[in-house]
MMTF fields as JSON, N, C-alpha, C and O atoms, coordinates in Angstrom:
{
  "mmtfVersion": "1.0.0",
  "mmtfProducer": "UNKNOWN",
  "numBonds": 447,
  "numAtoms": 448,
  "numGroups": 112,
  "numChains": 1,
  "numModels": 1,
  "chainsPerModel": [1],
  "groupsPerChain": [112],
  "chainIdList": ["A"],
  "bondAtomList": [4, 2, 8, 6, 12, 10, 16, 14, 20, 18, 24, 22, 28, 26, 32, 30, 36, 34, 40, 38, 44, 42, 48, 46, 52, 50, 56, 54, 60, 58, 64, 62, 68, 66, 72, 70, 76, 74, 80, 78, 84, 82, 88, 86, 92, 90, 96, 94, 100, 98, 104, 102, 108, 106, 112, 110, 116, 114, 120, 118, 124, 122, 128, 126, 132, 130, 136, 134, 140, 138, 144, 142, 148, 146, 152, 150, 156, 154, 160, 158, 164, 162, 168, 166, 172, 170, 176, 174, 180, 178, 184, 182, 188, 186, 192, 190, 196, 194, 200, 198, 204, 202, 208, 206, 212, 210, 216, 214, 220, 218, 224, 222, 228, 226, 232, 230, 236, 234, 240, 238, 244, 242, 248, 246, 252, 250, 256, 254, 260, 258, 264, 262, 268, 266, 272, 270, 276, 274, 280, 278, 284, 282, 288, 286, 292, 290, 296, 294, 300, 298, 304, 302, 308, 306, 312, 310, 316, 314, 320, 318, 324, 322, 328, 326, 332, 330, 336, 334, 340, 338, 344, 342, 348, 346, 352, 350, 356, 354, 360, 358, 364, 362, 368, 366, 372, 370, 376, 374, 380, 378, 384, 382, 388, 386, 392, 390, 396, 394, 400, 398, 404, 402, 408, 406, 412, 410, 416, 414, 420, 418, 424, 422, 428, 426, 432, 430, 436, 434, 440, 438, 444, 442],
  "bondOrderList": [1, 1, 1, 1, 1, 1, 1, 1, 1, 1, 1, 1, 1, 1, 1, 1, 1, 1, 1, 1, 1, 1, 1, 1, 1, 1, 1, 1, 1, 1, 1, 1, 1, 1, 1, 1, 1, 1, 1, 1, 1, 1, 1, 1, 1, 1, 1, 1, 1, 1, 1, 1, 1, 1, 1, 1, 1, 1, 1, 1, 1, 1, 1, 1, 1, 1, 1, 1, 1, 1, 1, 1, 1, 1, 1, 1, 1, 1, 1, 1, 1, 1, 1, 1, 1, 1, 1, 1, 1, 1, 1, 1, 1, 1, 1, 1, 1, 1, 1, 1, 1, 1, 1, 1, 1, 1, 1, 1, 1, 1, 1],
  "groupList": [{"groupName": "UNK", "atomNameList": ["N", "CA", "C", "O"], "elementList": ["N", "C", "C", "O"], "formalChargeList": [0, 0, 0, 0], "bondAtomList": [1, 0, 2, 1, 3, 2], "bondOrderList": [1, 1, 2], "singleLetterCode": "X", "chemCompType": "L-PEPTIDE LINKING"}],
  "groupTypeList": [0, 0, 0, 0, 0, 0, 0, 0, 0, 0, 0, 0, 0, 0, 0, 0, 0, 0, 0, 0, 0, 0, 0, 0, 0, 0, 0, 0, 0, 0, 0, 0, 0, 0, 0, 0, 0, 0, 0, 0, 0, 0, 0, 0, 0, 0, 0, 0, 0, 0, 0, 0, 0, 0, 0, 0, 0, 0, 0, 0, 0, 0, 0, 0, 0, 0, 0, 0, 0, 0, 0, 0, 0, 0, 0, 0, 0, 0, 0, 0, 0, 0, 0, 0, 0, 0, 0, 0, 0, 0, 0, 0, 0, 0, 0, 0, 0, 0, 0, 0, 0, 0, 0, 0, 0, 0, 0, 0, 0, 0, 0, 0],
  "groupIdList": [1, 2, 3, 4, 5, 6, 7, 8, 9, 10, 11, 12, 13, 14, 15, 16, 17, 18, 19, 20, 21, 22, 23, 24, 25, 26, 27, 28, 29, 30, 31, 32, 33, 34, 35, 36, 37, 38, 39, 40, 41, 42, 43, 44, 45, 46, 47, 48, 49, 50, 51, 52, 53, 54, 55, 56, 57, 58, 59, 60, 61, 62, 63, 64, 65, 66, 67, 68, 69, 70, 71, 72, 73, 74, 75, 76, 77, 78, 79, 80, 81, 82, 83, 84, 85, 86, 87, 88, 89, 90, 91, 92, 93, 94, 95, 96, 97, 98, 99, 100, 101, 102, 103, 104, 105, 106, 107, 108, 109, 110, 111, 112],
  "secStructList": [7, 7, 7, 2, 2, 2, 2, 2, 2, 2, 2, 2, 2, 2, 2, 2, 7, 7, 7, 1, 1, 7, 7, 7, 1, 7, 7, 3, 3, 3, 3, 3, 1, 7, 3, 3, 7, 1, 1, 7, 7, 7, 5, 7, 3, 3, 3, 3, 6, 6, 7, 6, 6, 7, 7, 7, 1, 3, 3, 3, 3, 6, 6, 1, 7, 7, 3, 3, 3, 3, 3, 7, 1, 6, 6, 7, 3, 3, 3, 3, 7, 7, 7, 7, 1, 1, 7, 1, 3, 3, 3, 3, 3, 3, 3, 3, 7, 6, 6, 1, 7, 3, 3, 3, 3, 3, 3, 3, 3, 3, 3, 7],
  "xCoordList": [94.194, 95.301, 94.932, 93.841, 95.459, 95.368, 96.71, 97.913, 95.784, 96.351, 96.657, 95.94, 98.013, 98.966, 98.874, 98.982, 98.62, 98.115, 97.265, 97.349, 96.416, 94.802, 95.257, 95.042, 96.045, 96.519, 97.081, 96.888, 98.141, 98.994, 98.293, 98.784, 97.196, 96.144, 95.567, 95.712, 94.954, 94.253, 95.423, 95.125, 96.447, 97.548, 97.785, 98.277, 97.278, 98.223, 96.94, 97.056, 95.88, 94.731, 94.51, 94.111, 94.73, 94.42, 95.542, 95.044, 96.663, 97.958, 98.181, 99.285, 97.566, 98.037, 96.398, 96.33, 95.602, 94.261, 93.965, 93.12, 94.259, 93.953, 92.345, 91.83, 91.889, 90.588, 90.419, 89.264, 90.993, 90.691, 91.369, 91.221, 92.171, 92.528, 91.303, 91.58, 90.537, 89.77, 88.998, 88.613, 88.678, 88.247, 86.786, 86.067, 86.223, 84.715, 84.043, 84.59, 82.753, 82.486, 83.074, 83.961, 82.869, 83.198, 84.93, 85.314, 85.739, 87.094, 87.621, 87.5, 88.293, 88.843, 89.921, 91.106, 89.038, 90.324, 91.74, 92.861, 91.301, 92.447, 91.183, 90.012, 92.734, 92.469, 93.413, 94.623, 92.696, 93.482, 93.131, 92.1, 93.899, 95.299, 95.922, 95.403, 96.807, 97.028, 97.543, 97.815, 97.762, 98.361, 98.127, 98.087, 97.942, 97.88, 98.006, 98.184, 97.963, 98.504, 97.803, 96.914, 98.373, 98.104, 96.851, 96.204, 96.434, 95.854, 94.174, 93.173, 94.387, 92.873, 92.761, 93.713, 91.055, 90.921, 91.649, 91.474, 92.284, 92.416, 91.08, 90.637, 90.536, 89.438, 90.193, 90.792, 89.753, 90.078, 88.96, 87.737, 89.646, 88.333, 88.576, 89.567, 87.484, 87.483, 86.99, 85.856, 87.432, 86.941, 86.888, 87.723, 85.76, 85.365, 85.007, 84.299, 85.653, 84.992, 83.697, 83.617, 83.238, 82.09, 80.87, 80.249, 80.909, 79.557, 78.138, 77.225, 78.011, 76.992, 75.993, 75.678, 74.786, 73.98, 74.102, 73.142, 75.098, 75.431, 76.111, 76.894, 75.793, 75.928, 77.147, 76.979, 78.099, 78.741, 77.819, 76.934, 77.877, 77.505, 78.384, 78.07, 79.892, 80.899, 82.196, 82.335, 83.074, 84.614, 85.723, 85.91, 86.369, 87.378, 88.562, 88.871, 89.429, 91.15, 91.177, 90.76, 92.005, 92.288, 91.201, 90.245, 91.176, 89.905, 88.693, 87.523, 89.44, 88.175, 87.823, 88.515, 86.543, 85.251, 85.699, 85.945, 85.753, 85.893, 84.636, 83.618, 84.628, 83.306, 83.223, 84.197, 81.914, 81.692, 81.316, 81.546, 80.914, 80.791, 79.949, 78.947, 80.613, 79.448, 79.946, 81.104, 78.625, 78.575, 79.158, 78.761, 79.902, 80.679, 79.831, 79.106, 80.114, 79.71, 79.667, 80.08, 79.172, 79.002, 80.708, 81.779, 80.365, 81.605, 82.635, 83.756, 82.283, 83.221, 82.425, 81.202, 83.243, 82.588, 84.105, 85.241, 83.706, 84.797, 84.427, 83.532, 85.518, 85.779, 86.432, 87.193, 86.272, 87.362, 88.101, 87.513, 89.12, 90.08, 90.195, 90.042, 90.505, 89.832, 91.266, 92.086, 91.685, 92.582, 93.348, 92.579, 94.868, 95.25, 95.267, 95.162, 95.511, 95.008, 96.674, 97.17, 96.975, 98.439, 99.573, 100.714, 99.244, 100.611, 100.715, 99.871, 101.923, 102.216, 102.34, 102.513, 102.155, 102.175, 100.859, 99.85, 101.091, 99.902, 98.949, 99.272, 97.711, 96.404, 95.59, 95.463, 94.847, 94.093, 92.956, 92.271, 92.58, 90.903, 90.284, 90.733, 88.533, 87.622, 86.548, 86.249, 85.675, 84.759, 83.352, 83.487, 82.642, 81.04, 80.196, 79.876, 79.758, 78.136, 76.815, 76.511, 76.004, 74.817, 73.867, 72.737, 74.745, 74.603, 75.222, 75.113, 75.845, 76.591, 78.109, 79.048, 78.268, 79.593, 80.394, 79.887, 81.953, 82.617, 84.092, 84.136, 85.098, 86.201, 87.094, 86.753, 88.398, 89.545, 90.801, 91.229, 91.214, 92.414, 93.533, 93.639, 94.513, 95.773, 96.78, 97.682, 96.688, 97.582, 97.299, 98.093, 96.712, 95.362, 95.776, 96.02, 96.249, 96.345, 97.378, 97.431, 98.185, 99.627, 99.436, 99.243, 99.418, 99.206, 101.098, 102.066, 101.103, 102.923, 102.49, 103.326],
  "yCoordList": [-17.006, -16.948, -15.978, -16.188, -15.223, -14.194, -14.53, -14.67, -14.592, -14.741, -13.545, -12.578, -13.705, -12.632, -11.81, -10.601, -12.942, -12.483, -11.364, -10.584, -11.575, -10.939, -9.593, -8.627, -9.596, -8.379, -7.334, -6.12, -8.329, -6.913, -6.561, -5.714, -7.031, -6.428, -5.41, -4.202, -5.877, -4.643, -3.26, -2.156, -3.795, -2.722, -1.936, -0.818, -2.87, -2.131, -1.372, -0.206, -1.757, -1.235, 0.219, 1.247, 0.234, 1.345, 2.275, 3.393, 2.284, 3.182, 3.314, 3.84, 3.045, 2.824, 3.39, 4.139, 3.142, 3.441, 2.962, 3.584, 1.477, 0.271, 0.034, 0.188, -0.281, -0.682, -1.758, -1.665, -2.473, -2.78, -4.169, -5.128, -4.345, -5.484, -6.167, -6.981, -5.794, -6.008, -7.55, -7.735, -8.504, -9.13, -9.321, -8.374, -10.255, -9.653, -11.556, -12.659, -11.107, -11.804, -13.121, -12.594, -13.804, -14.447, -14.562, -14.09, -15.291, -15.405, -15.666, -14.791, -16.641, -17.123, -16.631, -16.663, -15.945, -15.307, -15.804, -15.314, -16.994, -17.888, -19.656, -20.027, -20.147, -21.714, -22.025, -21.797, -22.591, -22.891, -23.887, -23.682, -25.145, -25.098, -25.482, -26.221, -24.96, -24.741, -25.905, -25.995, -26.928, -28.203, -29.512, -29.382, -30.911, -31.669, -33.255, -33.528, -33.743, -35.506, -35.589, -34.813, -36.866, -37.265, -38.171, -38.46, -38.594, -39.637, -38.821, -39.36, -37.56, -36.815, -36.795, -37.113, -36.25, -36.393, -35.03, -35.034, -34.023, -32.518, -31.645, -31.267, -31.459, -30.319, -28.902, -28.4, -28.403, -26.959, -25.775, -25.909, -24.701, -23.684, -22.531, -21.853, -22.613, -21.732, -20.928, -21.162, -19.262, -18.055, -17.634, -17.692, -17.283, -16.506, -14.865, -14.077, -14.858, -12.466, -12.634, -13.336, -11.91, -11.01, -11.872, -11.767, -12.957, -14.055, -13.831, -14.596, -12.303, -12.059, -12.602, -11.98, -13.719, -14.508, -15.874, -16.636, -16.258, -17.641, -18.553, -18.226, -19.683, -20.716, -22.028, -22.389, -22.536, -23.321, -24.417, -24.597, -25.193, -26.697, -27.297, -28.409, -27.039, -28.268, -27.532, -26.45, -28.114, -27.769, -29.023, -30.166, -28.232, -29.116, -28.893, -27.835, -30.109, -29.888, -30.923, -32.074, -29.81, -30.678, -31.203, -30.471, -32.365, -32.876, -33.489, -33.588, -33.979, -34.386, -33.738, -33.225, -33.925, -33.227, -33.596, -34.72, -32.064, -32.334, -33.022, -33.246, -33.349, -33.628, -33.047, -32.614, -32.934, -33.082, -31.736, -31.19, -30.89, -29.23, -28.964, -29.584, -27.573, -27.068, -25.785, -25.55, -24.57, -23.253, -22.894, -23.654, -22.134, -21.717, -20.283, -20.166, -19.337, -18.136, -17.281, -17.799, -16.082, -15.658, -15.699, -15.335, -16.233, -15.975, -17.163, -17.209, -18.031, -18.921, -20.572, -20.636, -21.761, -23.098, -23.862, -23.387, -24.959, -26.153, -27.047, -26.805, -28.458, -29.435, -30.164, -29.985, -31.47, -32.365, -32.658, -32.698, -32.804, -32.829, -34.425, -35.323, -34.67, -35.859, -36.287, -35.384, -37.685, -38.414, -37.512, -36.759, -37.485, -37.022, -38.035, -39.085, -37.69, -38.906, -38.423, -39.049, -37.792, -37.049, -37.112, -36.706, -37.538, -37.721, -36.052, -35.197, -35.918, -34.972, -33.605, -33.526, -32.748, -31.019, -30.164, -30.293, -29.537, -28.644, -28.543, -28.381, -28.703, -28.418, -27.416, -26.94, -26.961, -25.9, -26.148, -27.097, -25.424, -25.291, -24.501, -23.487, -25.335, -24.413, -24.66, -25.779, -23.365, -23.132, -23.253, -22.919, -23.611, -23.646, -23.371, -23.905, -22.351, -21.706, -21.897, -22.615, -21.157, -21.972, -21.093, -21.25, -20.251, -19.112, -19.748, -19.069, -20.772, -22.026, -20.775, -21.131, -19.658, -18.559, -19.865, -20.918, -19.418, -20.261, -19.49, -18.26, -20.155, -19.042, -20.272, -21.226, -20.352, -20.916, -20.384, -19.241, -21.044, -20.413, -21.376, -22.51, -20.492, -21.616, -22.317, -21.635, -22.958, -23.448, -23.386, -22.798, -23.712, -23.42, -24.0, -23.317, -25.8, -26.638, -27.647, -28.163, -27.765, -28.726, -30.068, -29.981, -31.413, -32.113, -32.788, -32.829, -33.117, -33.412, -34.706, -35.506],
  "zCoordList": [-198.712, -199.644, -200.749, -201.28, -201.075, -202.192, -203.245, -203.022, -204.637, -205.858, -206.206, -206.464, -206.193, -206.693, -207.958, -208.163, -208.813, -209.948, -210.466, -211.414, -209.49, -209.119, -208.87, -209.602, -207.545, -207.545, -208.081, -208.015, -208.873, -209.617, -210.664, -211.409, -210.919, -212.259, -211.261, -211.447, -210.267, -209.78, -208.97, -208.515, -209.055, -208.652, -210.11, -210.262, -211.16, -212.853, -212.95, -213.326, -212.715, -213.437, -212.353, -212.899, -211.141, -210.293, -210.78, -210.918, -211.053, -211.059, -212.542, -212.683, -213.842, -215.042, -215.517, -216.491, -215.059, -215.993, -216.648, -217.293, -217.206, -217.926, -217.506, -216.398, -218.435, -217.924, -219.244, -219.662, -219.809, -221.098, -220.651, -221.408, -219.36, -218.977, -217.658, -216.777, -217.807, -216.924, -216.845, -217.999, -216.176, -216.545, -216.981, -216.665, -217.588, -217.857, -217.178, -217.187, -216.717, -216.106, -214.466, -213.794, -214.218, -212.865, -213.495, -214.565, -212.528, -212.25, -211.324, -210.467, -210.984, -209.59, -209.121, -209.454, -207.893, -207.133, -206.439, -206.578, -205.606, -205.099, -204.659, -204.58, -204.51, -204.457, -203.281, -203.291, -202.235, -201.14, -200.21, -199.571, -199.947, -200.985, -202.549, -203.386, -202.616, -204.166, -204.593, -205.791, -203.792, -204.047, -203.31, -202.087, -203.846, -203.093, -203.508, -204.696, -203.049, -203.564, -204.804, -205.152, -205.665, -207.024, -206.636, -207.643, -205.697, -204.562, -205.036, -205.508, -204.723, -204.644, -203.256, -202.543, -202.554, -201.802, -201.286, -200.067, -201.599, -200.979, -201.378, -202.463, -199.721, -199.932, -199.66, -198.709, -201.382, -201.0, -200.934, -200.979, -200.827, -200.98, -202.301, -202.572, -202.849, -203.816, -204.036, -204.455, -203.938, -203.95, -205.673, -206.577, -205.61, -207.222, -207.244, -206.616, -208.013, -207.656, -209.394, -210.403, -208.988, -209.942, -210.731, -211.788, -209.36, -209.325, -209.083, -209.394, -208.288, -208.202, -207.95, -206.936, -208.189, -207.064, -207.953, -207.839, -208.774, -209.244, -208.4, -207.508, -208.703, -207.909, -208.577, -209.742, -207.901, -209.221, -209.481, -208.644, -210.515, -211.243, -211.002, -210.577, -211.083, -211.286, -211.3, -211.87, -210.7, -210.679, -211.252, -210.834, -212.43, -212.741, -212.162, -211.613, -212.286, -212.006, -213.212, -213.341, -214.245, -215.388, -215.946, -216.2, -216.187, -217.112, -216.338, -216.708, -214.852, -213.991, -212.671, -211.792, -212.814, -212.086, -210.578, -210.142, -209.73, -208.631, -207.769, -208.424, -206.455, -205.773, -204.74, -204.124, -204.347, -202.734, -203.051, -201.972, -203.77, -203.556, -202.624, -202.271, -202.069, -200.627, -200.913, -201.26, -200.688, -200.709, -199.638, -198.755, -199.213, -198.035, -197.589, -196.601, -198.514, -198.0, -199.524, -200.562, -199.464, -201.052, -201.645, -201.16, -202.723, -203.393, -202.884, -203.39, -201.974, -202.14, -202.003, -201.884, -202.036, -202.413, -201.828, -201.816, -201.455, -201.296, -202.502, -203.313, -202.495, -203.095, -202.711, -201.76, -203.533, -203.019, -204.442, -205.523, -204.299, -205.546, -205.959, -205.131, -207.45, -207.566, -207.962, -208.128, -208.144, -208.518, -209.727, -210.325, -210.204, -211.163, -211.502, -210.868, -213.385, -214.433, -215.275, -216.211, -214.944, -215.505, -214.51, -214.736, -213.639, -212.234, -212.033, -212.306, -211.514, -210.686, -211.915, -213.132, -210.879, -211.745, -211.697, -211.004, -212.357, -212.259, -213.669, -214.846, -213.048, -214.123, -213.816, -212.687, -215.102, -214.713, -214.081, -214.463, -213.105, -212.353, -213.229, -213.763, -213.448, -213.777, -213.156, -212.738, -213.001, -211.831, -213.403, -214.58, -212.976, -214.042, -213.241, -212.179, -213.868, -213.032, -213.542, -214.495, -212.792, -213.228, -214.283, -214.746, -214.398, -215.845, -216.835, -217.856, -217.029, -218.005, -217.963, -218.674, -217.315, -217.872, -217.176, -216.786, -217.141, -216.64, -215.896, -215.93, -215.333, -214.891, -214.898, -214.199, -215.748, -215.126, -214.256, -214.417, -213.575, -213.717, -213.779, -213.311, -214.619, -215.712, -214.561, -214.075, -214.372, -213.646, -211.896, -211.162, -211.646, -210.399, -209.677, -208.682, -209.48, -208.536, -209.135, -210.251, -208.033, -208.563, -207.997, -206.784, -208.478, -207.829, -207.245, -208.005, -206.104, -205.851, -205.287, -204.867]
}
């Protein structure tokens, strides 16, 4: 799954010469899937760009700590998504590395 988002920065920044929108340090590329029961218990996968040989510590959705993390391949990690404490909608994901840097992204995972 590719975050759209992601893209049209790197479409604005290739065709515009922006470089000042760039992001600085790690950042999550996509989350897939982007949604899943209020229940918990959806393993997704989470791709990060400009991690370089960091490893995550911990993934949030919203305020609580996902589980179960496993390294997939460089640059990406699973989870299991934990109970919403807010019912249904969307909260932000954040990825924590083991450089303490960190990456959210706003509105990351919807719980329905």
């Amino acid at each position: 799954m590719v975050d759209m988002r992601r893209s049209a920065w790197s479409f604005q920044r290739s065709y515009s010469g922006d470089t000042d929108a760039a992001p600085s340090g790690p950042y999550i590329i996509s989350i897939d899937p982007s949604s899943g029961t209020t229940a918990g218990g959806t393993v997704v996968t989470l791709v990060a760009g400009d991690t370089g040989v960091l490893d995550i510590s911990a993934v949030y959705f919203g305020s609580e700590a996902g589980e179960d993390l496993s390294f997939l391949d460089y640059g990406s990690w699973s989870a299991m998504t934990p109970p919403s404490v807010t019912g249904t909608g969307p909260v932000d994901v954040t990825m924590f590395f083991t450089d303490l840097s960190t990456a959210t992204l706003t509105d990351g995972f919807t719980y329905t």
